[in-house]
TIKEMI-697519 format. One record per residue (C-alpha): residue number from 1; x negated, y, z negated. Coordinates in Angstrom, 3 decimals. Each point is the difference from the previous one (the first is absolute). Example, Ala and Ser with C-alpha at 12.3 -4.5 7.8 and 13.67 -1.06 7.14 Angstrom:
k | u | v | w
1 | -12.300 | -4.500 | -7.800
2 | -1.370 | 3.440 | 0.660
END
This chain:
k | u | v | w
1 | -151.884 | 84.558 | -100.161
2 | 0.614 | 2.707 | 2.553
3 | -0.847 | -1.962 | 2.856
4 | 2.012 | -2.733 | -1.214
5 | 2.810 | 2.560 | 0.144
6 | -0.746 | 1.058 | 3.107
7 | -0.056 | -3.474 | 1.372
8 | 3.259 | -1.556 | -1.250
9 | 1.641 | 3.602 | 1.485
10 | -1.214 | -0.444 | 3.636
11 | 0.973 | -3.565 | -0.422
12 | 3.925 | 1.304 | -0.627
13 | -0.587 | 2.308 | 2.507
14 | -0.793 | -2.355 | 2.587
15 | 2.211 | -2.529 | -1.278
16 | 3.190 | 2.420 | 0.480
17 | -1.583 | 1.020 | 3.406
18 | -0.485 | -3.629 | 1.248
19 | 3.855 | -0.454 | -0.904
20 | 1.019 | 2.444 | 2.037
21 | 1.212 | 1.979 | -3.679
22 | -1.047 | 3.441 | -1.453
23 | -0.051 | 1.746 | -3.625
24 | 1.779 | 3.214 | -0.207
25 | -1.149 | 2.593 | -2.134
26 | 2.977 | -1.137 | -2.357
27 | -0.501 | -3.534 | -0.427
28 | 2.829 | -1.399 | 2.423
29 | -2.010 | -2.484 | 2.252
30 | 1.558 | 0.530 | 3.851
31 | -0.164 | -2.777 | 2.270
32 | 0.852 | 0.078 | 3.878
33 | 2.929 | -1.995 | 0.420
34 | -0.364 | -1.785 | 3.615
35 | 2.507 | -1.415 | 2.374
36 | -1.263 | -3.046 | 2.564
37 | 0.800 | 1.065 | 3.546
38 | 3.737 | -0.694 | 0.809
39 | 1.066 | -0.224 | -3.475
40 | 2.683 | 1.822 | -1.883
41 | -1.004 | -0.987 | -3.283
42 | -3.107 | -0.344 | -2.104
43 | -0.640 | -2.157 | -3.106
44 | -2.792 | 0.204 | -2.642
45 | -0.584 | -1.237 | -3.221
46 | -2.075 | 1.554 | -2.401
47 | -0.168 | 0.281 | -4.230
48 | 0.356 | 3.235 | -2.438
49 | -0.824 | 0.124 | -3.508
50 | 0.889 | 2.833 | -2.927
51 | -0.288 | 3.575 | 1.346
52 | -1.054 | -1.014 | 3.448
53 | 1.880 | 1.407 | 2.909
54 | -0.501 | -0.899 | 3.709
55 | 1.116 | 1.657 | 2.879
56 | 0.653 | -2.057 | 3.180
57 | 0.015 | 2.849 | 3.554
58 | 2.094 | -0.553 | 3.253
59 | 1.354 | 2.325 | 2.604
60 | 3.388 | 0.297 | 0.932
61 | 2.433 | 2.253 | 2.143
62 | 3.157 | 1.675 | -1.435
63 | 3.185 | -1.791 | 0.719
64 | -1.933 | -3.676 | -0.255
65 | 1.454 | -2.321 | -3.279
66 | -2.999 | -1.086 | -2.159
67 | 1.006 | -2.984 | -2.237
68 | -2.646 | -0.777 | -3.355
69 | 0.196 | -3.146 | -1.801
70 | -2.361 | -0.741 | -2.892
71 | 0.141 | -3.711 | -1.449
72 | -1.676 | -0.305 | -3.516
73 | 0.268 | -2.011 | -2.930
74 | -0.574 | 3.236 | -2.243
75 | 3.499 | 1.471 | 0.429
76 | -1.749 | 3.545 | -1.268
77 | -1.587 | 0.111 | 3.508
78 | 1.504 | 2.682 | 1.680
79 | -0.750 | 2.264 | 3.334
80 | 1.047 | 3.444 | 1.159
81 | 0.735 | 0.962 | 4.020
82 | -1.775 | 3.544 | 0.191
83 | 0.246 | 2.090 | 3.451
84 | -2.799 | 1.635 | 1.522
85 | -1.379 | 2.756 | -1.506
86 | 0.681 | -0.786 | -3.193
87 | -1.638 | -1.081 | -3.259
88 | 2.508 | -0.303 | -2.125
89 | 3.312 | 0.298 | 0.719
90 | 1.544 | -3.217 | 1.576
91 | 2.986 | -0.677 | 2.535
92 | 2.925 | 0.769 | -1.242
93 | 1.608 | -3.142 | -1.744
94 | -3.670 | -1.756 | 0.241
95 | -1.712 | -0.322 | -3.085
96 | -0.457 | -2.487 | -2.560
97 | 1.499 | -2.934 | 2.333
98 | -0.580 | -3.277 | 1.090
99 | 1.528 | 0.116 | 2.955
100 | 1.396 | 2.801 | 2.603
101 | 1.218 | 1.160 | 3.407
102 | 0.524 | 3.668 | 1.298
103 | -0.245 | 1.978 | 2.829
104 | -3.251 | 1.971 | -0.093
105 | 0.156 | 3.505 | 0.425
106 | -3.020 | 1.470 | 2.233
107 | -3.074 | -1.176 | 1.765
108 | -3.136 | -0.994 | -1.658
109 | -1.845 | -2.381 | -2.939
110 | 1.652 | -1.069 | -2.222
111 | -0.755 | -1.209 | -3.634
112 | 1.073 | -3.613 | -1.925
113 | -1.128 | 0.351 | -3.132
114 | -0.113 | -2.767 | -2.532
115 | -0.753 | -0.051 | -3.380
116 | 1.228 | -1.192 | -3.587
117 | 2.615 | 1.522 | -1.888
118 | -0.969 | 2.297 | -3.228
119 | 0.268 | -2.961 | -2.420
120 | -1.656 | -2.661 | 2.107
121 | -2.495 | 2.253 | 0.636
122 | -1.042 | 1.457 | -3.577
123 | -0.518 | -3.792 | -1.046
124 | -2.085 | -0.415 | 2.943
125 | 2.354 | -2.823 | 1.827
126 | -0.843 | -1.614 | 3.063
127 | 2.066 | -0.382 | 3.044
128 | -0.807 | -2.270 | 3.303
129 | 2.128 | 0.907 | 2.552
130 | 1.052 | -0.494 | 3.922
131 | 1.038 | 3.202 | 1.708
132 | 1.768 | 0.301 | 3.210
133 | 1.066 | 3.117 | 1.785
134 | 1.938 | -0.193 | 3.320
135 | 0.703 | 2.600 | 2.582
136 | 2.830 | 0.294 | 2.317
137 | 1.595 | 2.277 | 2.571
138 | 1.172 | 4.103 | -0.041
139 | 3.687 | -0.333 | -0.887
140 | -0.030 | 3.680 | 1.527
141 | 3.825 | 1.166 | -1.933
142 | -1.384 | -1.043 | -3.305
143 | -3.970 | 1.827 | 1.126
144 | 2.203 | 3.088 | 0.507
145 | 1.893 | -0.083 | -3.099
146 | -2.379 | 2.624 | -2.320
147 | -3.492 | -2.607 | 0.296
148 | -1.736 | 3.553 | -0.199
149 | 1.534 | 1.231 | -3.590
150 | -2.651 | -1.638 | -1.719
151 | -2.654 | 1.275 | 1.897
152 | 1.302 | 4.059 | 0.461
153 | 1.102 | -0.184 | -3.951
154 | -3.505 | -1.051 | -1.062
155 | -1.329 | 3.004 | 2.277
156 | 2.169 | 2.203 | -1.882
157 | 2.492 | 0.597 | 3.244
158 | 3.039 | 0.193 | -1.465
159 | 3.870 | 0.633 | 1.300
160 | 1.106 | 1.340 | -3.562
161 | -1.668 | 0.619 | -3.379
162 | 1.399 | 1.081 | -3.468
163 | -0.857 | 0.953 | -3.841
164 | 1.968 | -1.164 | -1.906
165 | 0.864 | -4.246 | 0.055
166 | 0.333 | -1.510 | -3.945
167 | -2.785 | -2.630 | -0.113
168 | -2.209 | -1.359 | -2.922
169 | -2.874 | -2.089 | 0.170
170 | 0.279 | -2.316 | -3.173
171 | 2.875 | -1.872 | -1.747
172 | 1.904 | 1.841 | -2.254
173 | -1.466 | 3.485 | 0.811
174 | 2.497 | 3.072 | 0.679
175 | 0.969 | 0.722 | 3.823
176 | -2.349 | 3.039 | 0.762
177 | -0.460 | 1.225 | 3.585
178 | -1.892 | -0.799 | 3.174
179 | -0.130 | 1.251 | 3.120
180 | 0.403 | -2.115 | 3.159
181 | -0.222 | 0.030 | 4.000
182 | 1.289 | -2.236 | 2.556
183 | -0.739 | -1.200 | 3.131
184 | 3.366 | -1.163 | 1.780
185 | 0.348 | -2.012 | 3.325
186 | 4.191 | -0.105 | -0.122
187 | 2.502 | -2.498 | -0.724
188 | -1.205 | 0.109 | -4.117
189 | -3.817 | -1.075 | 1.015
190 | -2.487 | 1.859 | -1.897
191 | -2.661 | 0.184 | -1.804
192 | -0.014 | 2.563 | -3.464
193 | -3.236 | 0.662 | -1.602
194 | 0.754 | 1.454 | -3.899
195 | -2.491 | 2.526 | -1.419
196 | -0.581 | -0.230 | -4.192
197 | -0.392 | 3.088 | -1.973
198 | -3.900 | -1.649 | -0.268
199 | -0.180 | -0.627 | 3.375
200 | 0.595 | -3.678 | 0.318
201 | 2.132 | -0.838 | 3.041
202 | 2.029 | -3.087 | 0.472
203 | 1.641 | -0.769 | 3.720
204 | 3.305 | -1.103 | 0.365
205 | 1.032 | -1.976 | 3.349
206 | 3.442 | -0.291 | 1.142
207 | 1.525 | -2.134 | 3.257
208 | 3.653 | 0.468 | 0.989
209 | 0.267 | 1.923 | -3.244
210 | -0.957 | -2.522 | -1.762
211 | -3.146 | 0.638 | -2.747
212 | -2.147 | -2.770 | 1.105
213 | -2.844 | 0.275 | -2.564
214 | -2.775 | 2.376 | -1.132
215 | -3.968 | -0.070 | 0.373
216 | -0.614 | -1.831 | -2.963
217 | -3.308 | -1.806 | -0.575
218 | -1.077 | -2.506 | -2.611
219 | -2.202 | 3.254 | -1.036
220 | 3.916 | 1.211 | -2.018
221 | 0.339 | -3.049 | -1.373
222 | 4.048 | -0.785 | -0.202
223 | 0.689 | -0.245 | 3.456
224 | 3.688 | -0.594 | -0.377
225 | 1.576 | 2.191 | 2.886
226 | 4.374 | 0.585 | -0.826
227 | 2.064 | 2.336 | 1.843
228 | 4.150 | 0.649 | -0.481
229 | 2.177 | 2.755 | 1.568
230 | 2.775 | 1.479 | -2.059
231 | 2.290 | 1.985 | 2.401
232 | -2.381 | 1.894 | 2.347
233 | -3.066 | -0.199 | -3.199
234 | -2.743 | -2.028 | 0.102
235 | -1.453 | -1.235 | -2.737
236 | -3.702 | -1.802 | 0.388
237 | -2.343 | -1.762 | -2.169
238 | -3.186 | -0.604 | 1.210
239 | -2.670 | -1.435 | -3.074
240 | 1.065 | 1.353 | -2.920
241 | 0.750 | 3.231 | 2.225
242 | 3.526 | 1.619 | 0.251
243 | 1.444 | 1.973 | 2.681
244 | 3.616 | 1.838 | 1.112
245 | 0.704 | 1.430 | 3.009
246 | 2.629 | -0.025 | 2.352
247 | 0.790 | -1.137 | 3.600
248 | -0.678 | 3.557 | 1.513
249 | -3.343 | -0.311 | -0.840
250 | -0.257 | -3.252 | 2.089
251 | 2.562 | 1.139 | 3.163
252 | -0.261 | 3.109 | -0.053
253 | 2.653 | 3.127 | 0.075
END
């Protein structure tokens, strides 16, 4: 029995190796994903099923626009845009979608992940899909609009930080208080990471001042992302998560 074992796993291994795909230590298959020589776009088509998440790799500069398309009859098929470096924490504004454009904010791989949403994928749903990711030119103003917030908040380099911002992490629980720090590249683009009193963080990203979503992940479950400004107050739900701030925290002064 332990050879048969042993058999079927070198089989998987060199299956996923003959595909050009690896197994992380955390279950998310990666696969390389490969431009022909001239092109500015890459298609690929591929099938996911329950918990299964794969990643698809490509390199990019900062100031290029990446566009992602995903065409599936299972409209719980879903990808998220993350940067390099990260394992968790998406693009600002890119998670859960079917489709999306943005500026990309530094050099480096970067991450298209598919997979199912919670429901589809706790009753073990199938999805085939067709995804195509496009890259285009540095639109340099846009590149030099605050691509690095993301990538200096996550390191913990930030312009401002605080103690005391009213947040609660489930519906219909009392405002306590977190504490925050933000990365800010001017003009109202930032990105805020929030700090639970149990040490869960949530990141906030903002363009023009405008809160453009959060880093949630099918892992929270509601992803519903809402945002309204009364007078100079923000006021954010991200999941069943509830923030207030105000503009200061995002411009500064």
């Amino acid at each position: 029995m332990k050879a048969l074992f042993l058999v079927r796993g070198l089989a998987l291994s060199l299956a996923l190796s003959l595909g050009g795909a690896s197994l992380a230590a955390d279950g998310i298959e990666s696969r390389p994903l490969q431009f022909a020589k001239g092109a500015s776009s890459a298609t690929v088509k591929g099938s996911i099923q329950g918990r299964q998440t794969i990643d698809y790799k490509l390199r990019a500069k900062a100031g290029q626009t990446m566009k992602v398309n995903v065409k599936s009859g299972n409209p719980g098929l879903a990808f998220n845009v993350l940067p390099p470096g990260s394992k968790d924490v998406a693009i600002e504004g890119a998670i859960g979608l079917q489709d999306w454009s943005g500026t990309l904010p530094a050099d480096g791989e970067y991450t298209v992940r598919t997979y199912l949403d919670r429901a589809g994928a706790r009753r073990g749903e199938k999805a085939s899909y067709t995804l195509t990711v496009a890259i285009g030119g540095a639109s340099g103003a846009a590149a030099a609009a605050g691509g690095d917030t993301i990538e200096r908040a996550g390191a913990g380099k930030f312009d401002a930080t605080g103690t005391a911002m009213p947040c609660a992490k489930a519906k219909g629980q009392p405002m306590t208080q977190c504490t925050w720090g933000v990365a800010r590249a001017g003009g109202g683009t930032a990105t805020v990471v929030i700090t639970h009193p149990d040490g869960r963080k949530r990141t906030i990203f903002f363009e023009k001042g405008k809160p453009t979503g959060a880093d949630l992940s099918q892992a929270d479950g509601n992803m519903t992302f809402r945002a309204t400004k009364e007078a100079d107050l923000y006021k954010i739900q991200a999941g069943d998560e509830r923030y207030e701030f105000p503009e200061a925290v995002v411009f500064g002064g």
